[in-house]
C-alpha positions, 0 to 999 in steps of 0.5 A, a space after each residue: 734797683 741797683 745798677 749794673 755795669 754789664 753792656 746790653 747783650 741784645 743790642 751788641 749782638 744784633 749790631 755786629 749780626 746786622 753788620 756782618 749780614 750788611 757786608 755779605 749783602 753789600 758784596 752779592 748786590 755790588 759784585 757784577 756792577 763793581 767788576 764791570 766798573 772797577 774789574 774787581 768783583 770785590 771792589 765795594 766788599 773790600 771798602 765796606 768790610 775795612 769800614 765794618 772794622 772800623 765802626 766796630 772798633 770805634 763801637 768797642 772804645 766808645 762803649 768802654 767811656 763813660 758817657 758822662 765825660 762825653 758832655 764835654 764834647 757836646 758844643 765843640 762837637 756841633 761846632 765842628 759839624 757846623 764847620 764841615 758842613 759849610 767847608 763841603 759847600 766850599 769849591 776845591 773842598 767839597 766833592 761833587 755827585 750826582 748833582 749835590 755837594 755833600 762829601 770831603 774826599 780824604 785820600 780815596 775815601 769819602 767823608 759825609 759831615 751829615 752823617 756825623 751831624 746827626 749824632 752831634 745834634 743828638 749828643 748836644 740836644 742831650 747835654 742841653 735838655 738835662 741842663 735846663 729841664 726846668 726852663 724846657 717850656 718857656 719859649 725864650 730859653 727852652 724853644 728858641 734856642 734850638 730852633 736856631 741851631 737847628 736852622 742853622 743846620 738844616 739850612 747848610 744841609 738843603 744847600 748841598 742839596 740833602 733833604 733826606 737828611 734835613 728831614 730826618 734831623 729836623 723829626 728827631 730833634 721835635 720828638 725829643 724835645 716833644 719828649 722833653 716837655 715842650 709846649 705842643 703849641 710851639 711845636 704844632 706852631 713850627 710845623 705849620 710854619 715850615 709847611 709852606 717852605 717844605 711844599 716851597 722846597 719839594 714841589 719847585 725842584 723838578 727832581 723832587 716834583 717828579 718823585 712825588 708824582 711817581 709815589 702817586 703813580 709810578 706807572 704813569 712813567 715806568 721807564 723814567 721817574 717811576 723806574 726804581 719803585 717798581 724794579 723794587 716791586 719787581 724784586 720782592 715780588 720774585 722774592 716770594 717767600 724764601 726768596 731765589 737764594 743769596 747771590 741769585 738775585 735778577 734785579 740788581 743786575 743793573 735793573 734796580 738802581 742803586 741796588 748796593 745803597 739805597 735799595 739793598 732792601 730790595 735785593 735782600 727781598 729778592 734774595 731772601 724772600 719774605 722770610 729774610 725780610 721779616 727777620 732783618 725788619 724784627 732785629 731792627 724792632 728788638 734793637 728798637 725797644 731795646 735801646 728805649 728800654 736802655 733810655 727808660 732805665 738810664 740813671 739821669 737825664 742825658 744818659 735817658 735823652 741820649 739813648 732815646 735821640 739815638 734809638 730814635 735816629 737808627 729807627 727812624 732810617 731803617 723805617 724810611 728806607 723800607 717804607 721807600 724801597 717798598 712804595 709806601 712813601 716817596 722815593 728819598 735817598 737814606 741809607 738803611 742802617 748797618 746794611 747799605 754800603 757806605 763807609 760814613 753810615 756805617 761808621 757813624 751808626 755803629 759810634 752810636 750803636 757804642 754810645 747806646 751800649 755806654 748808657 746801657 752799662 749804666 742802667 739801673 736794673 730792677 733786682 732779679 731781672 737780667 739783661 
């Protein structure tokens, strides 16, 4: 073995490839709604494209810094994103749509602490699992500890409301520590208790009520709660295989909700047809194994914890914002990795896309086997 420090080329590659395509994408499926809302077709191409510079140059440093000196930063980066997330509940800081308070508006930009939430979880779930692997399978010092910071987390995140994003940071960090060693009886144990509060928080909340009853049957009420899935079948359905052609897509034409965001997938369907679909869900899996295969040659702990965290946290949301727009799970808000517009996602997605390519540099390389 030796190490190498060259960055993964795959992973960088399909990184700027999926971001390139996400702005195209971005641009044909916002163009008619942002010149009827703001005059300006380019409206939402314009912001996502500086954002796209941004992101890549934050990649470019990030990936360039040891991610040894970056543990330093674990603990003061979870306080600061503990700090946000209480602030954008606080009147007069946090800004308000769609009935939840989950951004701080910077001048004409919008911050989402969740997203940068995310990846501090990771970072600091890395830090701590290298420091004390011995002690991950007691349950006073390997267990508890992390059940309280992510409680503390996930609590600030469902006031605001943003159960998609509770979730999500709540899976990653019991696969990790799973992956760590922890007890599967205390995991088995947390989710039998946090059963009862998720049911608590979906089924009491009509909103969410409505979209589980619309999974089950989104026909029972197609013009109301059933709406969006099936606009998404609409979409990949005119898909067919190669799709109507970029830029001709029917169903964002303000029939597809949220066709920019959530639902781009959709219109890459339509657009594309199924062999658009195939291509983007196959980059998404060879970055996928390409990062774990980062994780498994990484020279120590936190850089094998780190990678496998973060290969975890894009995967998990590209898998769920397809499975949603394609009707196999409830209808939740997560971005699609690289591709949805939204300028924190992005941002925050390719830093870890640059924190992967740090660990990558670092691999330990079996002698005569490339990259």
């Amino acid at each position: 073995m030796e190490q190498r420090k060259e960055f993964d080329t795959a992973i960088l590659l399909l990184a700027v490839a999926l971001t390139c395509f996400g702005v195209v994408m971005v641009y044909s499926s916002s163009s008619i709604m942002a010149d009827r809302r703001y005059a300006d077709g380019f409206f939402f191409l314009k912001r996502q494209g500086i954002f796209a510079i941004i992101g890549l140059a934050a990649m470019a440093l990030i990936m360039r810094i040891d991610y040894h000196h970056l543990r330093r930063l674990a603990v003061p980066l979870l306080l600061l994103c503990t700090a946000l997330l209480v602030a954008v509940l606080l009147p007069g800081v946090g800004a308000q749509a769609g009935g939840a308070s989950r951004w701080i508006r910077l001048g004409m930009i919008s911050v989402q602490p969740a997203e940068l939430a995310k990846i501090a979880l990771v970072l600091y779930m890395a830090h701590s699992l290298a420091k004390k692997q011995e002690k991950i399978r007691s349950f006073t010092f390997g267990f508890i500890p992390y059940m309280v910071v992510l409680a503390v987390l996930l609590l600030l995140l469902l006031l605001q409301p943003d159960l998609g994003s509770a979730l999500t940071m709540g899976a990653v960090a019991m696969v990790m520590l799973l992956v760590a060693g922890t007890r599967l009886s205390y995991l088995f144990s947390l989710v039998i208790l946090a059963a009862p509060f998720l049911y608590f928080a979906v089924m009491n909340v009509d909103y969410r009520r409505q979209r589980i009853l619309s999974f089950l049957d989104p026909w029972a009420d197609p013009s109301n709660s059933g709406f969006q899935i099936i606009q998404s079948w609409i979409a990949f359905g005119t898909g067919g295989l190669f799709g109507n052609g970029l830029g001709e897509g029917k169903q964002k034409l303000f029939f597809l909700p949220e066709a920019h965001t959530d639902f781009i997938f959709s219109v890459v369907g339509e657009e594309l047809g199924f062999a658009g679909v195939a291509v983007v869900a196959t980059m998404f899996l060879i970055l996928i194994l390409r990062g774990l295969r980062a994780s498994l040659l990484a020279p120590d702990d936190f850089g094998r914890y780190l990678a496998f965290g973060l290969t975890l946290l894009i995967g998990l949301e590209a898998f769920v914002n397809m499975a949603v727009v394609m009707g196999m799970v409830p209808t939740k808000g997560l971005a699609l990795p690289f591709l949805s517009y939204g300028g924190t996602s992005l941002v925050t997605t390719l830093m870890a896309v640059g924190l992967l390519l740090n660990v990558s540099s670092h691999a330990s390389i079996p002698r005569g086997e490339s990259r």
